[in-house]
N, C-alpha and C positions, 0 to 999 in steps of 0.2 A: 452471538449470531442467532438471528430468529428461525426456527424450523423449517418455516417456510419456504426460506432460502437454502436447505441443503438439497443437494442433489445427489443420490446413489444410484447404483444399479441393484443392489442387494440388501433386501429390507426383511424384517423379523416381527413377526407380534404373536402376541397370546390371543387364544381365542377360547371363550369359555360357552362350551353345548349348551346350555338350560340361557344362554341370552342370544345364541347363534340362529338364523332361517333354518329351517331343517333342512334345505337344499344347500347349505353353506357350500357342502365339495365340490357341487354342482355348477354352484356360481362361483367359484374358484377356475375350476377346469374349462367355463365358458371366457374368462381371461383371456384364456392364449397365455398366459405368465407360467412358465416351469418353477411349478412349487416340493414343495417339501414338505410333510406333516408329521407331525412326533407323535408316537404310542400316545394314548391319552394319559395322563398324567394324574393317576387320582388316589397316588400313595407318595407324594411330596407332603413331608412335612415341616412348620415353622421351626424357627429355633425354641419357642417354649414347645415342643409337643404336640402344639394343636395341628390338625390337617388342613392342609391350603383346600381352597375351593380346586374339585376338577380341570382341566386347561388343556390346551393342544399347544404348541409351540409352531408356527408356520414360518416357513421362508419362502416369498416372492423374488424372483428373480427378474430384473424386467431387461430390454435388450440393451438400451443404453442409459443414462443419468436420467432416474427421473424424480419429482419433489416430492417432498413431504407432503403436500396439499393432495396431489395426487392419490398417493399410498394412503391418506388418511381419510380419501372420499371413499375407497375399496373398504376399510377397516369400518370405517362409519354406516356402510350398506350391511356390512354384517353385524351389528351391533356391539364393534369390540373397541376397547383398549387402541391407544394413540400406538402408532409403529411406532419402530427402533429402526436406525440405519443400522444397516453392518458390513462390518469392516471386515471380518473373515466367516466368510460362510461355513468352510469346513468346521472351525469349534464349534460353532454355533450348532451345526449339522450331529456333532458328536454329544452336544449335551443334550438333545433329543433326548438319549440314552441314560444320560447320567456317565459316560464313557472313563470320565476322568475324577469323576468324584463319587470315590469307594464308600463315601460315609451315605451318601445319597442313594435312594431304590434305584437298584435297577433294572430298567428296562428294555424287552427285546427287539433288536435291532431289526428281526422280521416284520413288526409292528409298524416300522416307517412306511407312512404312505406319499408315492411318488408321482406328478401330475405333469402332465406333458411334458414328457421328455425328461424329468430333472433326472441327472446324476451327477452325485457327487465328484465324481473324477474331473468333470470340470472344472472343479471350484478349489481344488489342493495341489500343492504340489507334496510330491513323494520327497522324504529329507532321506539323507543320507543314508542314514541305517534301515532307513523301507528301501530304498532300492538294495542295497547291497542283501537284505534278507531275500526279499524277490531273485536277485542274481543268484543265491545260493542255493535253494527252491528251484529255478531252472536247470542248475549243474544236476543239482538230483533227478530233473526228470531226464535231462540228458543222458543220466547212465542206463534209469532204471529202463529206460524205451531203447538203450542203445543206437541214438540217433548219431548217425555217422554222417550227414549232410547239411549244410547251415538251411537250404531252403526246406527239408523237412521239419528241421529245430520248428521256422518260422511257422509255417502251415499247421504245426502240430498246437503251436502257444495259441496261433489265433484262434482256432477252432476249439481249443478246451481249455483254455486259461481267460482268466479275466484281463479289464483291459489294461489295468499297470502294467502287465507281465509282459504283454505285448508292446508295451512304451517301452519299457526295461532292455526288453529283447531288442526292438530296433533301434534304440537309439545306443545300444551297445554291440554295431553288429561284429568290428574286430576282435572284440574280447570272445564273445560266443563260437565265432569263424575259429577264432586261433583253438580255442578251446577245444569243441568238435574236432580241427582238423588230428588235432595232438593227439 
C-alpha cells in the first residue's frame, strides 16, 4: 500500500526546533487541528549511549480520514520528518512521557502542551481496573463528604473530579444510587 493512499484521523510526527519556523506553535494552532505536544525531548538516548538529537513528539488530530499527502504538506511547511498514522492515540499520548518505559527519561506530564481543545479523554477508553479504581476513589469521597443523596454524589463529581470520574459516576448510576441509599 502506497502512503498516499492511507487515510486516518490520527496522525504522529517528530519535530525537531533548530529545523522548525519559530512560529511552528503558531501555525499548528492556526490549523483548527487539536494537537498534542510532548515535553521537549532532549535527554532520550540511543542504545550505544550517544544522545538523539532534541525532538517534540506531536499528535494532529483532524475531524474525519484524512491522507498522508495532506499531513505530509503540514509536516513539510514545518520542515519536519514524513508522519506516522496512528492507530492509538492514547499510547502514543503516554509515550510523550516515556509512561511505560521505566528504562527511558522520564518526563513531566505538566510539560504536555495541548492546542485547541485536545484532551486526551477523548481518545481512551478507561479498562477495567481504571474504572473500578475510579469507583473506589468515589466510595471514598462518598464517606469522607458524607453524601447521603445520589444528585449531590453527582453535582459534587462534576464540579471537583475529573471527567472519567464523572463517566464513571454516570454511567454507574444504580451502583452509586444503591450505594448512597445503603
Amino acid at each position: 500500500m502506497k502512503c498516499a493512499n492511507v487515510k486516518k484521523r490520527n496522525w504522529a510526527f517528530v519535530l525537531y526546533p533548530d529545523s522548525a519556523p519559530s512560529d511552528w506553535i503558531d501555525q499548528l494552532q492556526a490549523t483548527g487541528l487539536t494537537c498534542a505536544i510532548s515535553p521537549l525531548h532532549d535527554r532520550d538516548v540511543n542504545p550505544d549511549g550517544e544522545c538523539k538529537k532534541a525532538h517534540y513528539h506531536i499528535i494532529l488530530c483532524y475531524a474525519g480520514p484524512t491522507s498522508y499527502n495532506v499531513v505530509k504538506s503540514l509536516t513539510d511547511s514545518l520542515n519536519q520528518p514524513i508522519p506516522q498514522a496512528l492507530e492509538q492515540v492514547k499510547g502514543y499520548y503516554r509515550y510523550f512521557t516515556h509512561m511505560d518505559n521505566p528504562d527511558k527519561y522520564q518526563y513531566d506530564p505538566v510539560d504536555i502542551r495541548l492546542i485547541n481543545g485536545f484532551d486526551i479523554a477523548n481518545y481512551s477508553e478507561l479498562t477495567r481496573s481504571e474504572v473500578a479504581n475510579i469507583k473506589k476513589q468515589l466510595i471514598q469521597l462518598i464517606r469522607e463528604y458524607c453524601i447521603t443523596e445520589y444528585s449531590d454524589f453527582m453535582d459534587f463529581v462534576m464540579a471537583q473530579c475529573e471527567a472519567s470520574a464523572f463517566d464513571v459516576a454516570s454511567n454507574n448510576t444504580l451502583f452509586f444510587d444503591r450505594y448512597i441509599s445503603s
